[in-house]
N, C-alpha and C positions, 0 to 999 in steps of 0.2 A: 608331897602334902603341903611341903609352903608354899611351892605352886599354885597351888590349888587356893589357900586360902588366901592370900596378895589376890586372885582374879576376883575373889568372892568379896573380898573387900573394895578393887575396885569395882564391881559391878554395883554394891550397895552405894558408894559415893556418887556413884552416875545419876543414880534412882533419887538419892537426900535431892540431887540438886536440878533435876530434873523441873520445879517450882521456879527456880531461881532462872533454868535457861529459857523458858517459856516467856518468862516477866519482863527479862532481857531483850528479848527477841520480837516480844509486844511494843516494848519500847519505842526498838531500833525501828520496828515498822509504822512505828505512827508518823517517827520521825521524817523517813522516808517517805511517808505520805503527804507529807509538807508540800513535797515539790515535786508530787507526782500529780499526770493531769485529770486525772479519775479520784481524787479527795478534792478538787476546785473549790467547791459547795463550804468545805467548812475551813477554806483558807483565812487567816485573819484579814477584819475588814481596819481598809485605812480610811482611819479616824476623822483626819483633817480635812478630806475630802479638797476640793480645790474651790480657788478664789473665780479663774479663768479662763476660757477654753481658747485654744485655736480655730480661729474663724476665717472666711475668706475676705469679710469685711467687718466694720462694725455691727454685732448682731442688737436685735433688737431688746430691751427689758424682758420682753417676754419669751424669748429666744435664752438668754443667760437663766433666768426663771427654770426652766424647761431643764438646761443640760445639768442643772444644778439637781434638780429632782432625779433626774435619769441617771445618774452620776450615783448617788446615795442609794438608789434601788439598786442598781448593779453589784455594788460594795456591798450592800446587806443581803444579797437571796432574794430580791422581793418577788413579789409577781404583779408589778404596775399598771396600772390603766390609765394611758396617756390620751389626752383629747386635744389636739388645737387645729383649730380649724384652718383648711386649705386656703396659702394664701400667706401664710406665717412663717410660712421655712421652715415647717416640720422636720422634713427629708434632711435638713444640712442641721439641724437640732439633731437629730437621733445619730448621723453620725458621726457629727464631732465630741459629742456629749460620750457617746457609746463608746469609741475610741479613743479617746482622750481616759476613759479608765480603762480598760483593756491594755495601752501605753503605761500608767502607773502599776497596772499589777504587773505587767512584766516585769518592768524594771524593779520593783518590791521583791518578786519572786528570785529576783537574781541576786540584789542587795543581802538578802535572808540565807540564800543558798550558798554564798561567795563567806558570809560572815561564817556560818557554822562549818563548810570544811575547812577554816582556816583553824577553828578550833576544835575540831576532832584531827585534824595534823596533827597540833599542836600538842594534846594529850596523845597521841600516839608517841610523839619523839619524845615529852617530856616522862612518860610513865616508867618505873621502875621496873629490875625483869619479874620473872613470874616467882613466885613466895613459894617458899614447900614448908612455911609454917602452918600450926593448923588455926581453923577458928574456933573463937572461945564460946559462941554458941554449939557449933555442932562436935566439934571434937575432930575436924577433920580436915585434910591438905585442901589448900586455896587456890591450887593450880587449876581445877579448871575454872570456878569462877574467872579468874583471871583470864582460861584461855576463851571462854566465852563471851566476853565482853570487848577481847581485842578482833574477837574475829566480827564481831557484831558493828564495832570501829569500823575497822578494816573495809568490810562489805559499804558499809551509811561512804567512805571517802571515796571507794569505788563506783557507787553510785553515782554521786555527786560531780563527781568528773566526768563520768561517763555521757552524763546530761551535758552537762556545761558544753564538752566537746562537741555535741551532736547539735547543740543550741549554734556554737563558734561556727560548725560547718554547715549550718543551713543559712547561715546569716551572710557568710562568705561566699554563697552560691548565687543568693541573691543580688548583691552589691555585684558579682562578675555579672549575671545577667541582667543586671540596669547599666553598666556604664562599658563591659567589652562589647560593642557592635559586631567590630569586626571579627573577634572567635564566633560570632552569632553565625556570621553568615560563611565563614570558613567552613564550620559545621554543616552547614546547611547543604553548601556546594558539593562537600565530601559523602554525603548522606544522597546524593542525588547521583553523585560518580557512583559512588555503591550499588543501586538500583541498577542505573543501566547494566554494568555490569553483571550483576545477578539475575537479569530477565534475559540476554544474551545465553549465559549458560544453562538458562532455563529452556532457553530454545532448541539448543544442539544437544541438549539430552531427551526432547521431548518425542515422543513415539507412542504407533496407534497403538491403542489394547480394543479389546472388545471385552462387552460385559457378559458375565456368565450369569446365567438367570437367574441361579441361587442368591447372586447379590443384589439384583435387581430391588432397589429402593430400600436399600439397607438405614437410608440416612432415618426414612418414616416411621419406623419398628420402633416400639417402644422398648427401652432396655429392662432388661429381667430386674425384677422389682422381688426379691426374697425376705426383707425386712419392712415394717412399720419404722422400725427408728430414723430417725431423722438420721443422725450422727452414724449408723451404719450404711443408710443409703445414698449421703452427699456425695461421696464421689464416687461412688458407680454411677450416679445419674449426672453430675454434671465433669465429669472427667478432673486429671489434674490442671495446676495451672500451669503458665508458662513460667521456667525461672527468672526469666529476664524478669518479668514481670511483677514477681515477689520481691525483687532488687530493689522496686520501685514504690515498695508500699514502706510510709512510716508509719512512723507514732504521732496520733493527736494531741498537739499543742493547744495551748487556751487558745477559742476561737468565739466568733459573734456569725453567730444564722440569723439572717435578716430574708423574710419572706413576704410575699405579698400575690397577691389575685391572678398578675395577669402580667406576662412577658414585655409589653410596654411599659406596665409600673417598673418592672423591674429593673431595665433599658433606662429606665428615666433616673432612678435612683443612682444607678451606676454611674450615669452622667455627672446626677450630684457629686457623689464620690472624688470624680476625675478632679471636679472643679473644689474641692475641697482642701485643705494644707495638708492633708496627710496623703494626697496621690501618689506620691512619689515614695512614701516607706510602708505602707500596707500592702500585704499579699491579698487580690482579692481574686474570687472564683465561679465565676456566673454557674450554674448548673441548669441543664434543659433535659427535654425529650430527646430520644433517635431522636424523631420527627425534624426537632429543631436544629439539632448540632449535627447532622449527620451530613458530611460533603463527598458520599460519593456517588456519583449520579446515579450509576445505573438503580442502588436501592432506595433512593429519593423518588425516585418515579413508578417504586411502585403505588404511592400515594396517603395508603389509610396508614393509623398509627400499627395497628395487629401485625400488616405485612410487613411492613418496615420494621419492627421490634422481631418478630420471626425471622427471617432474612438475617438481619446483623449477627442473633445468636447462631443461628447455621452458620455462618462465613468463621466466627469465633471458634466455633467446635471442629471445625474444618480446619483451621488454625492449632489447637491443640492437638487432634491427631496429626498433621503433617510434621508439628513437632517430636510425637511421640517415634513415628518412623523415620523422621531425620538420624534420632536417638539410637534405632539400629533394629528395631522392632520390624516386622514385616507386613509388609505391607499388602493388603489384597488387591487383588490383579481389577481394574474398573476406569473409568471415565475420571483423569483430573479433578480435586472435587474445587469450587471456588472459595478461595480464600482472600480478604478487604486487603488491599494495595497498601489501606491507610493505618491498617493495625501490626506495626514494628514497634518492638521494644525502643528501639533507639532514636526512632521520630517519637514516636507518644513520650521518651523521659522530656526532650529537647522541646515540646511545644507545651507541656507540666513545667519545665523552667519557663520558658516564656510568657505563661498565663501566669505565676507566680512572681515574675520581673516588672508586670509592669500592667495597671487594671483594662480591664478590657470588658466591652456589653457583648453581648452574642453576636453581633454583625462580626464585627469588629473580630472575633476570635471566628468566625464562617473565612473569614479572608486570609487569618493564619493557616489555618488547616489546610486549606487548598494549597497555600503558598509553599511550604513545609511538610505537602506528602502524609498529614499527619489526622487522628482522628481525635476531633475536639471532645466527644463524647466520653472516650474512654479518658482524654487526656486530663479534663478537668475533675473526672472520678480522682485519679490517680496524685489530683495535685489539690484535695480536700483536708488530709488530717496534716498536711504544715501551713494550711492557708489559716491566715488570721481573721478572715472574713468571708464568708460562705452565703451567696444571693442565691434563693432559688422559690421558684413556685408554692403555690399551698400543699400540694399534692404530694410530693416530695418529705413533708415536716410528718403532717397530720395524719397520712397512712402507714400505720406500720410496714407493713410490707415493702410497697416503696420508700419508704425511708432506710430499710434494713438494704434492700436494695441497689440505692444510689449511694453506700457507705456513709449515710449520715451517722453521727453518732452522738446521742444529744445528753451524756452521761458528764454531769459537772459543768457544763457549757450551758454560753450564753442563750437566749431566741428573742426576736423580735419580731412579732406579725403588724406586719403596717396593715392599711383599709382596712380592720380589723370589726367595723361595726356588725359585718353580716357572720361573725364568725362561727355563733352556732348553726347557724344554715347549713355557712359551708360543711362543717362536720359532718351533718346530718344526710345532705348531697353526697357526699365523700364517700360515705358507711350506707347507704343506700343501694337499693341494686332492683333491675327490672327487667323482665323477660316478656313478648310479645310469644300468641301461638307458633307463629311463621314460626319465629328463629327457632320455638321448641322442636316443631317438630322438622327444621331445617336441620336443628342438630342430631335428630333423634336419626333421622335418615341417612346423614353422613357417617354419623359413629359406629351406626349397624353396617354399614356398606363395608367400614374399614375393619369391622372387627371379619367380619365373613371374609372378605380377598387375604388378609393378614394370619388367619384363624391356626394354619400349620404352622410358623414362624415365631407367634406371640404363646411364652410362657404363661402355667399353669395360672398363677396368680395375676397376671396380666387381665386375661379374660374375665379373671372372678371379677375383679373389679370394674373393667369396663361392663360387663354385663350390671354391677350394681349400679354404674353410673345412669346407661339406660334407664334401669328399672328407673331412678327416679324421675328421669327426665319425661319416662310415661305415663308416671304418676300424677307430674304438672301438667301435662296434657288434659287426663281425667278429669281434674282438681278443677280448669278451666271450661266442661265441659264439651270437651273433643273427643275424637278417635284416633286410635296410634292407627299409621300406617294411612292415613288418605288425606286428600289435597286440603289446604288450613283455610281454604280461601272460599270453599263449596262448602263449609261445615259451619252451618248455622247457630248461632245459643243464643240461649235467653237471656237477656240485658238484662243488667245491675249489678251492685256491688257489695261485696262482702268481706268482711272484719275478723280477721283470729289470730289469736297469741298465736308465736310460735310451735307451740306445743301441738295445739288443736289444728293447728294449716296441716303437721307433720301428719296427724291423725287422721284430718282429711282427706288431705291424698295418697294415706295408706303406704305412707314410706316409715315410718316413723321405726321401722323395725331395722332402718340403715341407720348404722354409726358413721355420721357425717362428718366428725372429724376426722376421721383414716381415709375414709375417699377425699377428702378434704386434700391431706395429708398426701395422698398418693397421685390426686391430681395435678399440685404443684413440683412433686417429686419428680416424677415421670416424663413433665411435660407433657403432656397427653394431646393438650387444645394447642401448640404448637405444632406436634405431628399430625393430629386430625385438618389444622390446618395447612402445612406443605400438601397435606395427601389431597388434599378439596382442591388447591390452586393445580398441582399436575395435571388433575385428572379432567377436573369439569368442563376445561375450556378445551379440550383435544379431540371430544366427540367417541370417546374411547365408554362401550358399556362398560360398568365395572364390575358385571354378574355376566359373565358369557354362557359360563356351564348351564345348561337345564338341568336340574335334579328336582327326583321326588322328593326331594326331603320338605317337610315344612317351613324350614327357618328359612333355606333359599330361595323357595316358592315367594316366603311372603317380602324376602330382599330383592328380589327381581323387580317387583310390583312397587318398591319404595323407589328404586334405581330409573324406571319408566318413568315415574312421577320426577324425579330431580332432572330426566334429561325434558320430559315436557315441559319442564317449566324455562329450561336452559332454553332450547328448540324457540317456545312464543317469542322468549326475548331477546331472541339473537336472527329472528330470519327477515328483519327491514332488511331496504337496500340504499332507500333514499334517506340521508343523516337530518333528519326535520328536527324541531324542536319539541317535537315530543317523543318522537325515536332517538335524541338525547337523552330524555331521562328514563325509557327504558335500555337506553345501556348502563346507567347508571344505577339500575334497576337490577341488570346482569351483574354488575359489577357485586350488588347486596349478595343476591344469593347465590354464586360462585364463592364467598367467602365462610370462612367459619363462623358460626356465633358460639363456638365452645367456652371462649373467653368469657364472654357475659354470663355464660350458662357456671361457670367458675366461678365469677364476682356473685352468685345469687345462693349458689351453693356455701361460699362462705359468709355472705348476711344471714343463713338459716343458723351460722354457728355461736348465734349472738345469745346473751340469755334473754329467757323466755320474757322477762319484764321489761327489758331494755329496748323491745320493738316488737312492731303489728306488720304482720303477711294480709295487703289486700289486693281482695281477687275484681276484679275491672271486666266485667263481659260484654262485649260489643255483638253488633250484629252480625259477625263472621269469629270461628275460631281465629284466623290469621289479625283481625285487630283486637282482641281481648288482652289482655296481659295480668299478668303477677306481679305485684312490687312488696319488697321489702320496705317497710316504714321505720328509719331511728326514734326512738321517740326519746333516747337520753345521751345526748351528745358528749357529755360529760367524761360516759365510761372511755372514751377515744382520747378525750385529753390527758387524762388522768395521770397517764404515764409519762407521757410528755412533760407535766407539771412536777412530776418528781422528781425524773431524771435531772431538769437542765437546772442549773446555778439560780437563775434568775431567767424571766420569762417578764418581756415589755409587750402590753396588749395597745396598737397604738392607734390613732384614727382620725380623721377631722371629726367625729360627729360617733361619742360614743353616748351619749344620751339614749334611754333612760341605764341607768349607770347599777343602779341597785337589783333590778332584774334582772341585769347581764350576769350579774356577781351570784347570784341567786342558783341561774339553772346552771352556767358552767364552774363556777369556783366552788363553790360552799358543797355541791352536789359532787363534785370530783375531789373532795376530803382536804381544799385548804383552808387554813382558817383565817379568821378576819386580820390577827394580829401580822400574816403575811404579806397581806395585800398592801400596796399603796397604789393612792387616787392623786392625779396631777390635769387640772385645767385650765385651759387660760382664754384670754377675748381673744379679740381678734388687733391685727397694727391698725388699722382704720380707725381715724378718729371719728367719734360717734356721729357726726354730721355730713358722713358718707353713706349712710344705710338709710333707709326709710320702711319699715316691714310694717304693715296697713293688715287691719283684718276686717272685713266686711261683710256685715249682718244683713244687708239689703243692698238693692239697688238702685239701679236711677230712677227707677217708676215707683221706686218703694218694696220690691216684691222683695218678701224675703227669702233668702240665700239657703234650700235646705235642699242640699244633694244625696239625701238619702236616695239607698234605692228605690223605693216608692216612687216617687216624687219628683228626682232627676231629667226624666223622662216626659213630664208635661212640657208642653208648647212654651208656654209663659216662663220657665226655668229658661230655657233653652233661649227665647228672645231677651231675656233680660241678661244673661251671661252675655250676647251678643254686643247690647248696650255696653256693658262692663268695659269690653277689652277695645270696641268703637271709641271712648271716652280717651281710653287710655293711653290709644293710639294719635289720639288729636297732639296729647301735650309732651309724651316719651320721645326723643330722640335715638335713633338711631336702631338696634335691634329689640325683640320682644320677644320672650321663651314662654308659651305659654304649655301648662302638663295638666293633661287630663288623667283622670284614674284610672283606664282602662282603652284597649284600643277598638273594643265593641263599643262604647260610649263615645270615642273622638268620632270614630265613623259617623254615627247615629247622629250626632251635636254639630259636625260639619255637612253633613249630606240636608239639614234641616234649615242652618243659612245660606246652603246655594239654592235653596229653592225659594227662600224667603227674601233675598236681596241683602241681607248682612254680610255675606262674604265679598258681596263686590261693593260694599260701604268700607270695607275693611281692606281690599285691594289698592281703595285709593289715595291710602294713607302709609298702608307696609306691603310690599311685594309678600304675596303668602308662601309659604313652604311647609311640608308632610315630614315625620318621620318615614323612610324607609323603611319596609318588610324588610326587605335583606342586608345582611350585615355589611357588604362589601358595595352598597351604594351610602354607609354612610357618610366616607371621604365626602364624596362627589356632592352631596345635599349641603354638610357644614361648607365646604367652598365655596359653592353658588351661594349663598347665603351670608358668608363673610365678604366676599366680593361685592356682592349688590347692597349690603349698608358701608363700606369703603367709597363705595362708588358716591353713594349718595349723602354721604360726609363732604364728598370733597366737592359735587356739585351745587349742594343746598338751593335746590330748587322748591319751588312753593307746593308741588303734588307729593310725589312719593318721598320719604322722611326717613326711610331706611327697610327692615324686614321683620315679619313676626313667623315664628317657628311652631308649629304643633308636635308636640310629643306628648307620652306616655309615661307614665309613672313607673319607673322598672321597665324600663326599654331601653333601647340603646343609646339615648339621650340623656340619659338621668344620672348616668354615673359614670366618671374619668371623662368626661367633654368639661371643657373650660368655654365659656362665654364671659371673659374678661374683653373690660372696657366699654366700647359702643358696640361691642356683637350682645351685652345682656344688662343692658341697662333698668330693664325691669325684667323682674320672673312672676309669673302668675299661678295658682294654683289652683284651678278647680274644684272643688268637689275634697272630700278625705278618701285616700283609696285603701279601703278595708279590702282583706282579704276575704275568699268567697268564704263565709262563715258555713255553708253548707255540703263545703269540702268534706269527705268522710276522711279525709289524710287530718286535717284542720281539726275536725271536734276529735279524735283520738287522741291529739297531741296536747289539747285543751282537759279533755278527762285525764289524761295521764300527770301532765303539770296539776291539775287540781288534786289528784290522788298524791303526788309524791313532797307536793311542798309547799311551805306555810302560806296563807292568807292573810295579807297587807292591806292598811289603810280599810277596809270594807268592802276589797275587791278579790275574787278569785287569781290566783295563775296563769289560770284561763283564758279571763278575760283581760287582763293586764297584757298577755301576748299577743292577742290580737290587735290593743292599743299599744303594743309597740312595734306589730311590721308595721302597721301605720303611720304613723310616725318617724320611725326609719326613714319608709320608703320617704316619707316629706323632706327629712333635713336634706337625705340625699339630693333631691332634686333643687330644692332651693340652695342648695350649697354650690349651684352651679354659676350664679355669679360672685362679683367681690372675691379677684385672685390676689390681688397686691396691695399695697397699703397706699396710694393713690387710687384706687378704684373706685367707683362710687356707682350705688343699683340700689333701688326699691324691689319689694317683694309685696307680693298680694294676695293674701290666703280669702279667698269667697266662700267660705260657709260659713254659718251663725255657729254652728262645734267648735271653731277655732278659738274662739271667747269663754270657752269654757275654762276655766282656773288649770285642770287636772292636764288637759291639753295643753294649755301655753307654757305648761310647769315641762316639756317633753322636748321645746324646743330649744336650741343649743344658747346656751348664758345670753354668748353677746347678739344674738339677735332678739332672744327671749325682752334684756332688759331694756331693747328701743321699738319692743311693737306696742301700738297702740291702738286700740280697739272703736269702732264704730259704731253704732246702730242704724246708722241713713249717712246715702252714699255722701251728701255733699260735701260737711267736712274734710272727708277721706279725699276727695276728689280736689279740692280746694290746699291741703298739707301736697297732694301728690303734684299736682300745679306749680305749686312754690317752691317745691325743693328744685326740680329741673331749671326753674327760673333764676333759680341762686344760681346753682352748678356754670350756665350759661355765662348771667354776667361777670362771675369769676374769673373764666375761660377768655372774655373779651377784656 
């Protein structure tokens, strides 16, 4: 009975104090939140912020300005919007600014962590033993109080050491791999003795098998799919992983995501980096595509991104089963299967040190991989959550998917988006998605083929779903005006184009009765468009029917007849003999449809899963079903950021040219739930002293006509010869080269084909060597050469006829944006005409009705039409942004329309150009200011 009542009373003391162990244990955990890297966000900010950065040289006022701002936003959470214009040392501002606090919170976070377990030691050894007095509030023994508080100690010291330790030995790892070479290459030697050794034995156990039929293409079957849940299906569908490999993964450290547009920026930045004072103690971590990181030949050459990302994970899967039967599991009797050379645990840790030891751009780490056996790919995943500085594309940040993906993790952590003026575009691009008839019913034909040859082998629920997937993919057919089951390319519709919420498209094409997120769900799961596509690349190029059997049945009947049609189409395109150029791009042609488009038909499937208000399904009818298409429309880019903007610490929006500033903040900040007191704004001029710039706007021209490039208008004779006057004029008194951008490349066409018949272009010949933007991307090396050569040339000759080159481009073309025309390649830039966007785009007035439905109306102008007046304008600064790189440089610019004079307009252009243009009504003035300043520039020079 005393028994009994001692348990009864201790069980009641457990319960009094059960309040007490919760509050404790709240405590201990916040405590430990301190210096854990998932509470970042509400680490304390340091106060003092700094006087100084590390620079490579003396930076400039408005370089210290900048990191000083960047600096304070990092410290506080902000979400900054940084503008200085190209030319300023942006690139070496954002990372000395960025990492130079990144450097202080470490060192904070260690200073903090080192003080407090010296004083939780400290009260451990100094504390009394445990009390079996009771307390005078409860009436009862203080032992556990006490033991709850020391084991709460206890844990908070063991923590704390535990870090420290892991902090001591990633810091030890690094310092070996910057300064031992020689263990580098010891390893290296020893790691390659291994190999051979291991292919040797590979050799004298290797022996023929043959395949038994039941196994035949076991790899293409999709695995039994028994669950919806995510978490019950991950690894039945994507298998275990390798343990070496889990060796290999840490824990994210405070880190800085630095992203941007396009693998040259980010190649360029890195550069900065190198060149920077912190090269030598920063971990940094380029990230790319397969595509770009992938160095083993044979899957390099299958070429498109689909194949080569299919491939890799095959050779990976391949990789974990041969691990699994290493293991002792047995193994089915079949053909070798192939497994990547370059994916070993102990090359990929050794070339993760190495990316980690010392910065490197993607070249630069393509020539490690090769050297070291090793796969850069997987290597720089793996060397993410200890790297202090993480470079990678848009695509990567801004797509959940791919970002969950590539192990991003942007939870308490820094982001920076550099060239950030197009950023809601990108978004919108991004979360976008489009389907053409062909690929529908390219897809609809392969996935029937495969579900019929597979049909005994693929599980109950297999089928259900793939047959869902058809159903809708017949449905977009319908919806487009076609027939399931015949050639895309003989089936006619009726032109134009049509608008429906998501809702109404689902209703329209009569799917709306499928729950798109479970096939959603089951697509990604399964893999499906990866095996739909290995079973497409087998089969299609081998000449093999994939329907042999004749049967009555209906479904075979009507698969037969889809099977004919993929091999007719194979057959047209495969039976040239002589390789002409145009028998070129019908095998390139072959190459389209031998491939899967199930992938696309995936990205389109998950744009339907948007909500209904967040975006517009339009349907595009051409004169064949094969060019009509479907496209999903974002219409609120926001909802994509949104998460991004919560998770990370602090979020830098940066750019030379983020003007107009206010609408930016409007559709993506204010709309994605941050508030104004988050945000900070940071601008600054340009290093050019104001007597390097000359920005002209011109209302007429030399005959007096005046300057209106409306679409109307643009188009007369008299436009068109008095533009000609213009840049004739221009070209008398400019030395050296001349950027001139037209709005559009139907209009350069139209404007140029008008003075070679007229005699202005060969008035214009004899003053600048002419040059075209290229159509294609990969003749535009070759143009800017020609073109910087022949004004080089004629620098150093200065002869009385030709005076250097004038370039023709496009507003939003390949010219307009990352080309530098510094010094005498862009001594003047000109800008034709304003290039609005086509206002009669049905994508365009959707996105306008929907801004005017969702958000406030400014100054006395719609959403609407303020968007419109900012691709506008965009696309301007971008272009004229392309001369004036350095603070020696010196170029005029020249806006020719009478719209440019408008208040509301010149209020869009970037400060420090804004506060030196000066407006015209009749050419001569303008002509007369643009005369004198080249005249200055000259006799300064002499």
């Amino acid at each position: 009975m005393r028994l009994f009542f001692s348990s009864s009373c201790l069980l009641a003391t457990v319960c009094d104090h059960l309040g007490l162990l919760a509050r404790l244990l709240k405590t201990r955990e916040l405590n430990r939140g301190r210096f854990n890297t998932s509470s970042l966000r509400h680490f304390g900010s340091m106060e003092n912020g700094r006087d100084s950065f590390p620079f490579p040289y003396k930076p400039y006022g408005i370089q210290e300005q900048f990191m000083k701002a960047l600096y304070g936003a990092l410290d506080q959470g902000k979400v900054g919007i940084f503008e200085s214009p190209t030319g300023t040392g942006k690139s070496l501002s954002l990372i000395c600014g960025a990492l130079s606090w990144l450097t202080d919170y470490e060192e904070k976070r260690r200073q903090e962590a080192a003080a407090l377990l010296q004083e939780e030691e400290a009260s451990l050894s100094t504390s009394a033993a445990p009390s079996s007095t009771t307390s005078l509030a409860s009436a009862e023994p203080d032992w556990i109080t006490d033991f709850v508080q020391k084991k709460a100690e206890r844990d908070l010291v063991s923590k704390l050491k535990e870090e420290e330790l892991k902090r001591k030995k990633r810091e030890e790892r690094l310092e070996m791999i910057r300064n031992n070479v020689h263990l580098k290459y010891a390893s290296k030697r020893k790691s390659c003795e291994d190999d051979e050794a291991f292919k040797l034995l590979q050799l004298s156990k290797e022996e023929e098998t043959e395949t038994p039929g039941d196994q035949e293409d076991e790899e293409l079957i999709v695995a039994e799919y028994e669950s919806d849940d995510e978490s019950k299906s991950k690894s039945r569908f994507f298998g275990g992983e390798d343990e070496d490999d889990e060796e290999l993964v840490e824990e994210h450290v405070t880190k800085i995501y630095y992203c941007s547009r396009t693998h040259s920026q980010l190649a360029q930045f890195v550069h900065e980096v190198q060149k920077s004072p912190f090269s030598k103690s920063i971990s940094l971590v380029p990230l790319g595509s397969r595509q770009n990181l992938c160095v083993n030949e044979e899957v390099r050459r299958l070429g498109s991104i689909q194949r080569i990302n299919d491939r890799c994970m095959e050779m990976q899967k391949n990789k974990n089963e041969k691990q699994h039967h290493e293991d002792g599991a047995k193994r089915k009797r079949g053909p070798a299967k192939s497994v990547c050379p370059y994916n070993k645990a102990v090359a990929l840790q050794q070339l993760r040190d190495e990316v980690l030891g010392t910065v490197q751009d993607i070249e630069q780490l393509l020539k490690l991989g090769k050297e070291s056996q090793a796969c850069p790919y997987y290597s720089t995943r793996l060397a993410v959550p200890p790297a202090q500085m993480v470079v990678l594309p848009y695509q990567m940040v801004l797509h959940e998917a791919t970002r969950r993906a590539a192990g991003v993790q942007l939870k308490g952590q820094v982001l920076i988006i550099d060239e950030a003026h197009n950023l809601s575009d990108t978004l919108s691009c991004i979360h976008s998605a489009e389907l053409n008839g062909a690929q529908l019913c390219r897809a609809q034909s392969q996935l029937t083929q495969y579900a019929d040859r597979y049909k005994s082998r693929l599980k109950a629920k297999n089928l259900m779903y793939i047959k869902q997937i058809l159903f809708v993919i017949e449905g977009l057919i319908r919806a487009l005006g076609g027939k399931v089951g015949q050639n895309p390319q003989s089936q006619t519709t009726q032109a134009g184009t049509e608008l429906y919420t998501i809702n109404n498209f689902l209703f329209k094409a009569q799917i709306d009765n499928i729950n798109l997120f479970k096939l959603q769900r089951y697509i990604e799961k399964s893999m499906i468009s990866r095996k739909l596509g290995g079973f497409v690349e087998k089969y299609s190029g081998s000449g093999v029917t994939l329907h042999v059997q004749s049967s009555s049945n209906k479904e075979n009947r009507r698969t037969e007849g889809l099977s004919r049609y993929l091999q007719a189409l194979k057959t047209n395109s495969t039976s040239t003999i002589v390789p002409t150029t145009d028998q070129q791009g019908a095998a390139e042609t072959d190459k389209v449809l031998s491939a899967s488009p199930m992938m696309q038909v995936e990205g389109f499937f998950l744009a339907l899963t948007n909500s209904n208000t967040d975006g517009r399904v339009v349907l595009q009818k051409q004169a064949t079903l094969s060019e009509s298409s479907v496209k999903f429309l974002l219409l609120n880019p926001a909802v994509h950021f949104a998460q991004v903007l919560k998770d990370c610490r602090a979020v830098i929006i940066a750019g030379g040219t983020m003007q107009p500033v206010s609408d930016f903040k409007q559709e993506l900040l204010f709309s994605a739930g941050v508030k104004e007191e988050r945000i900070a704004e940071f601008s600054c001029g340009h290093v050019i002293p104001p007597e390097n710039i000359l920005p002209l706007v011109l209302s007429a021209g030399p005959s007096g006509q005046e300057l209106d490039f409306t679409f109307q208008k643009r188009d007369s004779p008299r436009m068109m010869d008095e533009t000609g006057r213009i840049l004739s004029n221009i070209c008398n008194v400019v030395p050296g080269g001349v950027v001139c951008f037209f709005p559009s490349y139907e209009y350069s066409k139209r404007i140029i084909s008008h003075w070679e018949a007229s005699g202005v272009l060969d008035r214009l010949g004899s003053k600048k060597k002419i040059f075209q933007e290229p159509k294609k991307a990969n003749q535009v090396e070759q143009v800017l050469g020609e073109f910087s050569r022949c004004i080089q040339r004629c620098v150093v000759e200065s002869s009385g006829g030709v005076t250097g080159a004038i370039l023709f481009s496009v507003v939003g073309g390949k010219m307009s944006e990352g080309i530098n025309f510094c010094d005498e390649l862009g001594r003047c830039v000109v800008m034709v005409g304003m290039p609005y966007p086509n206002i009669k785009s049905p994508e365009l007035q959707e996105k306008m009705s929907y801004l005017d439905k969702h958000l406030l109306h400014s100054h006395g102008r719609s959403p609407g039409q303020a968007l419109v007046e900012n691709l506008c304008m965009k696309a301007v600064n971008q272009s004229i942004g392309r001369a004036i790189r350095h603070r020696g440089d010196y170029s005029s610019i020249v806006l020719c329309d009478k719209r440019y004079a408008r208040p509301a307009t010149l209020s869009k252009l970037p400060a420090w150009i804004r506060d030196r243009t000066s407006t015209h009504s009749s050419f001569g003035p303008a002509f007369a200011s643009l005369r004198k300043f080249f005249l200055e520039k000259q006799h300064k020079q002499e």
